[in-house]
N, C-alpha and C positions, 0 to 999 in steps of 0.2 A: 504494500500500500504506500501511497503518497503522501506518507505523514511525518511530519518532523518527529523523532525523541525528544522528551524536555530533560535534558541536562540536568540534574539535584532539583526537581520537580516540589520541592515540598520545602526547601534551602531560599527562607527572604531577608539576607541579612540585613535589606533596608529598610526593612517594614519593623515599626513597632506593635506588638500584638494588644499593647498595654490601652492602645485605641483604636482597635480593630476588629470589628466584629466578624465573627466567622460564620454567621448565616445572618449576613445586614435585610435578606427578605423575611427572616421570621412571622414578622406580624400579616403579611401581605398575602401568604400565598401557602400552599405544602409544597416543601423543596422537595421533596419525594414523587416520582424520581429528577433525580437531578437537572438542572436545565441544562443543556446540549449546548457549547458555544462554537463554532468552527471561526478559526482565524486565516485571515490572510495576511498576506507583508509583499513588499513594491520591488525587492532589490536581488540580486544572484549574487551579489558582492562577496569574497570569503569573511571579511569579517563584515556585515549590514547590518547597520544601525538599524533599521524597523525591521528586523527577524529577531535584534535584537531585544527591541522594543516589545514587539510581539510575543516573542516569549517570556517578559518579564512580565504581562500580561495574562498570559496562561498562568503562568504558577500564581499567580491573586487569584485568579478564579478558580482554581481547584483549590486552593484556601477558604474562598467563599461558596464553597459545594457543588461548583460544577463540572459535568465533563469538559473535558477541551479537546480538540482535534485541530494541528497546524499544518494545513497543506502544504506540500513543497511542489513549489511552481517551476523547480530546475529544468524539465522537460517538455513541458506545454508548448503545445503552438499555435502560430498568431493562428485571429479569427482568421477564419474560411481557408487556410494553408491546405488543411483536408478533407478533401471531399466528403460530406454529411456529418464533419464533424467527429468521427469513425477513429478515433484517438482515443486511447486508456486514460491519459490524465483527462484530459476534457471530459470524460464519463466517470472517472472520479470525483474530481470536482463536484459534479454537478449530486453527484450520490450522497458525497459530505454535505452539498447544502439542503438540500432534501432534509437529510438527516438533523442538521441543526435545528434549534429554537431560536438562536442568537446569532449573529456574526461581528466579527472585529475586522477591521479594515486597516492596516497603516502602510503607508506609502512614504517612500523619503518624497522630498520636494525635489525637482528638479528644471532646472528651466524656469523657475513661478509656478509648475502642475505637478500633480501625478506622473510618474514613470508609465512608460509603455506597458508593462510588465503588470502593474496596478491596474490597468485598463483591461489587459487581455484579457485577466482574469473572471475580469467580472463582464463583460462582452460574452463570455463562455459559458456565463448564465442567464438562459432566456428565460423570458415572463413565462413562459409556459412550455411544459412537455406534456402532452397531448393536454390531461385531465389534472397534470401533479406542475406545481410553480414555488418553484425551488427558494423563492427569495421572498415571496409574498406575504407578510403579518410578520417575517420576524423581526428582532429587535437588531439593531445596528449600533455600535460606538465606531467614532471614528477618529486616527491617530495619525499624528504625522512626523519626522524628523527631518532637523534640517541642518545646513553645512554653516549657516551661517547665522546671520539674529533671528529672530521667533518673528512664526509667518504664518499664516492662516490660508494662505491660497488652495494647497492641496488639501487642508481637512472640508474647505468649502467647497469645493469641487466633488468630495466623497460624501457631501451630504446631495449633493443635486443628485449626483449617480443613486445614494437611496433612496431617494424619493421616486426618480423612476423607477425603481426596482420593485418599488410597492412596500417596504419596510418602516421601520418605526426606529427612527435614529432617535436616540437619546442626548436631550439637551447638551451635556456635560464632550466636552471632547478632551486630545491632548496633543500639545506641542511642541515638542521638545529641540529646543534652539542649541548647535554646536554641541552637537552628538557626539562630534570625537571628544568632546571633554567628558560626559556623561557616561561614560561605560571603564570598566577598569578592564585589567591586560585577561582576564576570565573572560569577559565580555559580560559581566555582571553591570546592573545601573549601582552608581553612587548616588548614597543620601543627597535627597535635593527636593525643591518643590517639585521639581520636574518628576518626578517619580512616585510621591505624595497626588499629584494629578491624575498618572495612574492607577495609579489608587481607587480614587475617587469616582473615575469614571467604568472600575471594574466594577465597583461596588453599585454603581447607581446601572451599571448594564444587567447584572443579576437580580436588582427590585425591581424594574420594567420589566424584563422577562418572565417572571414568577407572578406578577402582579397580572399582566397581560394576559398569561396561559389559560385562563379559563374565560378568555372573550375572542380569541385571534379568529375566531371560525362566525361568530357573528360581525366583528369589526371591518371583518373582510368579504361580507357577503354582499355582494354588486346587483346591482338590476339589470345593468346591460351583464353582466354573465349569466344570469338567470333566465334572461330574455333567451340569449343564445340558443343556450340549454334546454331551452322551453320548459325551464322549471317551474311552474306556478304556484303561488304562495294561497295558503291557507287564511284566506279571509278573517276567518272565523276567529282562529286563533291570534292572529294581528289584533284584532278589534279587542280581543281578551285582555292582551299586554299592554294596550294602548287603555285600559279602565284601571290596569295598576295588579291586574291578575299575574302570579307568578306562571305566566305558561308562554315558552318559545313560539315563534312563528315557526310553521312545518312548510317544507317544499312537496308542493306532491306534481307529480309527472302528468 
């Protein structure tokens, strides 16, 4: 499979535990079973700063009780390079996000944008395979690293991208300015806000997700897909929920 190892997986020598809750959804939701996060990252560089990032990301959230899965993008090919798309990473890919509840997105900046690399990846995930829509209701944080002062271009670019995507980005982002200073010779992050932010933004990507799971299928339920479908809704029952009755609308065929 196309997934990274997480190096000392459960090893946060930045993190104090002393303020850090380890299931910050508690009150919101049952973490059981765990929320599903799949990560991405922008760079093939040997040592890259957002895989780096990335994975300091993963280990908060299996701190905060979730699974994580970190695709490695070392093989992928650009869109439409193969005919139907008929590539194991690109049907990877798309299996992990399926699979996911959550995704994590970070890209280095480059240029002012997103890397090529950041783009493909997610071009490789369309709105829809046939009946199943890989990207549709889940929750999104989005991260970025950069070479030089603190920039916002590519995390604003990676919220447009979720929004098309049909996801649910979470306020909180993160950005972290002159990455080569930020990481020590491990490729560990140093104490810093910079890392405190992700933090914050793991934490607040697992109360959306938790919070959210028992709404994504109504949150996400379309009229023009329904139309399509020729799903037709249960009058009846509409008119129920709309008096303040606890009964879902029904689709019936």
């Amino acid at each position: 499979m196309r997934l990274r190892t997480l190096n000392d997986p459960d090893h946060l020598p930045a993190l104090d535990p002393a303020y850090a809750y380890q299931r910050p959804a508690a009150l919101l939701g049952p973490n059981d079973p765990p929320p599903r996060i799949l990560l991405l990252y922008g760079s093939l560089r040997r040592r890259s700063f957002s895989r780096l990032a990335t994975e300091e990301a993963a280990r908060l959230l299996r701190y905060f009780g979730a699974e994580v899965r970190i695709f490695d993008p070392s093989d992928l090919p650009f869109p439409d390079q193969v005919t139907g798309d008929k590539h194991p990473a690109v049907e990877e890919l798309r299996e992990h996000s399926v699979w996911s509840e959550g995704q994590v997105w970070c890209s280095p900046e480059r240029h002012g944008q997103i890397t090529g690399l950041m783009k493909a990846q997610i071009d490789h995930l369309p709105l829809a395979i046939g009946s199943i829509r890989p990207t549709q209701g889940r929750t999104l944080a989005v991260m970025q690293v950069s070479g030089g002062s603190q920039s916002f271009n590519a995390v604003n670019t990676l919220r447009i991208l979720g929004r098309w995507m049909r996801m649910f980005t979470i306020p909180n982002q993160s950005s972290v300015a002159k990455a080569y200073d930020e990481f020590d010779a491990a490729g560990r992050m140093k104490p810093s806000s910079y890392y405190d932010r992700i933090v914050d933004v793991m934490e607040e990507l697992v109360r959306f997700t938790i919070l959210m799971r028992p709404q994504v299928a109504q949150l996400t339920d379309r009229y023009s897909e329904r139309k399509a479908a020729g799903e037709r809704v249960n009058v009846a029952g509409d008119l129920a929920a709309a008096a303040g009755a606890v009964i879902a609308p029904e689709k019936v065929t």
